[in-house]
C-alpha positions in Angstrom: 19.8 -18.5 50.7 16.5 -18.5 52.5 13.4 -20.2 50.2 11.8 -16.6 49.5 14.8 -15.5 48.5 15.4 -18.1 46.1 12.1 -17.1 44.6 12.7 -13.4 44.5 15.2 -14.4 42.2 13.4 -16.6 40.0 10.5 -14.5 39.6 12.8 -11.4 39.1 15.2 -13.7 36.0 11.5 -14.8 34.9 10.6 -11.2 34.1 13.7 -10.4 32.3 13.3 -13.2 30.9 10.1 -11.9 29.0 10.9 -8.7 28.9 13.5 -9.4 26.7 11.6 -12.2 24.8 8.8 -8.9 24.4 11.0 -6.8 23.8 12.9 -8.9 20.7 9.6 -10.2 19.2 9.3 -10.0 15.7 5.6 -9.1 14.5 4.8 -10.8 10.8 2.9 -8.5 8.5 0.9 -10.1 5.9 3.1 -10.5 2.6 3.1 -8.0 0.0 2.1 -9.5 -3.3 2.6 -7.3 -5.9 0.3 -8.2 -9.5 2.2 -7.8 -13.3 1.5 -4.3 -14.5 2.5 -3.9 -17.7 0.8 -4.5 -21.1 2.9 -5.9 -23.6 4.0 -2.3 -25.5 4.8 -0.8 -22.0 8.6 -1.5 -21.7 8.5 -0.2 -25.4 6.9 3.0 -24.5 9.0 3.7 -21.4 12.8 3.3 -23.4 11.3 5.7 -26.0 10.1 8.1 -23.7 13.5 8.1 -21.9 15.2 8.2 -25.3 12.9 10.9 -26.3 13.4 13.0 -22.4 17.3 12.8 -23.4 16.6 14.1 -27.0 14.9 16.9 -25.5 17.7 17.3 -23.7 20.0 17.8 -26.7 22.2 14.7 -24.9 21.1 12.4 -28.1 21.0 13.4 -31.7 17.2 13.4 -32.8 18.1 12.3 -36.2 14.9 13.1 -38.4 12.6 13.3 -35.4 10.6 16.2 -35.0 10.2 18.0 -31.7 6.5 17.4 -31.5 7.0 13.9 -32.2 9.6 13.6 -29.3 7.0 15.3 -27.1 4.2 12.8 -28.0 7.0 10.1 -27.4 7.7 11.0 -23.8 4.2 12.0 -22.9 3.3 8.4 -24.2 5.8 7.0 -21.7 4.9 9.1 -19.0 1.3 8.2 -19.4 2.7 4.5 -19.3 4.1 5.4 -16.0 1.0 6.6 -14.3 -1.1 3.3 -15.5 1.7 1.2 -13.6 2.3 3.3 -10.8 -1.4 3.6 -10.0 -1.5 -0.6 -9.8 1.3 -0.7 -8.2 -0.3 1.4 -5.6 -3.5 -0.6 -5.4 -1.5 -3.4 -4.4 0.5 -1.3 -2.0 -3.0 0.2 -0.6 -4.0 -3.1 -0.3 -1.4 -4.6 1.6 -1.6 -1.4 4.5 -5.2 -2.3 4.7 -4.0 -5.7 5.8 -1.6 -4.7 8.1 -4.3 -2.3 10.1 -6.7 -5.3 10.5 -3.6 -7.2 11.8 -2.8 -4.7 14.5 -6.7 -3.8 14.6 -7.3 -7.2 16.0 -4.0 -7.6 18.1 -4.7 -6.1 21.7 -0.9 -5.2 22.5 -0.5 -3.9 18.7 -3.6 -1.7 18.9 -3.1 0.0 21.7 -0.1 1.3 19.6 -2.7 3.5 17.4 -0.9 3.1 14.0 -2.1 4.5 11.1 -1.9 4.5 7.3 1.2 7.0 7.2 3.0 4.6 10.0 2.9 1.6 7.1 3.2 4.1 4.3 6.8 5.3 6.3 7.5 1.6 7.1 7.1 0.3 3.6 8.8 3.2 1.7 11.6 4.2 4.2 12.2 0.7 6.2 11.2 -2.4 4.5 13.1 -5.5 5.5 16.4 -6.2 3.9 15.3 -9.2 2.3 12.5 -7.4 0.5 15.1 -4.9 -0.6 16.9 -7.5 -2.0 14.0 -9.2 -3.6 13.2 -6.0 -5.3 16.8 -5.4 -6.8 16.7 -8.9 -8.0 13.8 -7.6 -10.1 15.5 -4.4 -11.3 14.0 -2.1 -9.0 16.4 0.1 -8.0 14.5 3.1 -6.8 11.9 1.5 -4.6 11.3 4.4 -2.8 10.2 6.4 -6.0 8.1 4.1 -7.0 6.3 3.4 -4.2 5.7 6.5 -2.4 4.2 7.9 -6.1 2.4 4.7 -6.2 0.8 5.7 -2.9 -0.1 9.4 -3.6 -1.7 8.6 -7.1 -4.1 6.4 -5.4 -4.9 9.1 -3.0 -6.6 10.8 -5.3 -7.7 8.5 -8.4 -10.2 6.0 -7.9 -9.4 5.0 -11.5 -6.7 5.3 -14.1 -8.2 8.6 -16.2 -8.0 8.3 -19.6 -5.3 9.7 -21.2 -7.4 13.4 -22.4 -8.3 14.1 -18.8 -5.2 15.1 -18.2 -2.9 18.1 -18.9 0.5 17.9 -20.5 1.4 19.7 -17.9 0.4 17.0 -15.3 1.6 14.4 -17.5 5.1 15.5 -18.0 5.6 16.3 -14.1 3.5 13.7 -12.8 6.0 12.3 -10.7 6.8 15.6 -8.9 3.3 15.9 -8.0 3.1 12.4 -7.0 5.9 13.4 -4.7 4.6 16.2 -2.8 0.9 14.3 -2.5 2.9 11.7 -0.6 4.3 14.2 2.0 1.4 15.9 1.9 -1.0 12.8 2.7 2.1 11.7 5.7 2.4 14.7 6.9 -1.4 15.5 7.5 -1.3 13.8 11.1 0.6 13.0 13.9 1.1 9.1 13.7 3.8 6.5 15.8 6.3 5.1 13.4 6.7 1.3 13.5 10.0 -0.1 14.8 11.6 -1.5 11.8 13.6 -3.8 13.9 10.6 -5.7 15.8 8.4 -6.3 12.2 8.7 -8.2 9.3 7.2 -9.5 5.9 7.8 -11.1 2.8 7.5 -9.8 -0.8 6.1 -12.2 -3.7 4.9 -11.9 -6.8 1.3 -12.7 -7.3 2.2 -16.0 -9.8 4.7 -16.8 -7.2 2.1 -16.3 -4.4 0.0 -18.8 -6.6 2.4 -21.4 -6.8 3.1 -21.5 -3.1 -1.0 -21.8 -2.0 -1.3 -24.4 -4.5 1.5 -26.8 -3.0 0.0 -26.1 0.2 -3.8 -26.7 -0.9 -2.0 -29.9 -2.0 -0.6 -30.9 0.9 
């Protein structure tokens, strides 16, 4: 084999070389850290609420409990509900924020032209398995729910309203609404999706997140 030869076929092995080391790269968000959002009476609020929905529902026997007192239970919870979900979602805001300056400042990642609704779609429908994991070991079953109404309350509250600003109406169905904001706010512009397979981040806890910047301050 004649010399240029030889290094036709180096150079050629080269690039597929890196275009399969491109083409398997794994791009590291920054980590979600999610903060505590409950008060202390908020698990309390949220079984009697449920208890109270299923009352409603004539699947539990009210016992002396009136019907307007069952209502007041579960709007109570539900009310609970929003004040979580909406932190939940500053976090979650937070956190895509992040990830545009990341690409933002990445020239091969910017020229991508990903957008809030490609980390919304990433986060709710293709988060990495060990963040699923993470979340079930917390109890959080249905991620999704939570964080694609997390999302579309903090599209359009700046603040969590006090309880009288809203309707019953609201309040009861909140979630439903919450629901359809989120397609709504996705489906308002064409956007790339990110491929689920070539990013990655980790979840934490923000006491957890704490710990681990402390032992490394310390080091």
């Amino acid at each position: 084999m004649s010399l240029f030869r030889k290094t036709d076929k180096i150079v050629g092995d080269m690039a597929i070389e890196i275009s399969r080391t491109v083409r398997n790269r794994i791009w590291t968000l920054p980590p979600l850290i999610l903060h505590p959002f409950s008060d202390s009476s908020g698990p309390g609020r949220l079984v009697e609420s449920s208890r109270a929905s299923l009352m409603l529902q004539g699947l539990l026997p009210t016992g002396e409990l009136s019907t307007d007192e069952l209502e007041r239970r579960l709007l109570d919870g539900r009310y609970c509900e929003i004040r979580m979900l909406f932190y939940v979602g500053r976090d979650l805001m937070r956190w895509i924020e992040q990830c545009q300056e990341y690409v933002d400042t990445n020239v091969e990642l910017a020229e991508k032209g990903y957008k809030f609704q490609s980390f919304a779609a990433y986060l709710v429908d293709h988060p990495p398995a060990k963040v699923v994991a993470k979340l079930k070991q917390w109890g959080v079953a249905d991620y999704r729910a939570i964080f694609q109404r997390a999302l579309a309350l903090n599209c359009i509250l700046a603040a969590v309203p006090e309880r009288e600003v809203l309707s019953p109406e609201f309040i009861r169905h909140y979630y439903r609404y919450a629901d359809h904001l989120f397609l709504c706010r996705q489906h308002s512009t064409v956007f790339p999706e990110l491929p689920a397979e070539e990013f990655d981040f980790d979840l934490f806890a923000s006491g957890e997140y704490a710990r681990i910047l402390s032992k490394e301050w310390e080091q």
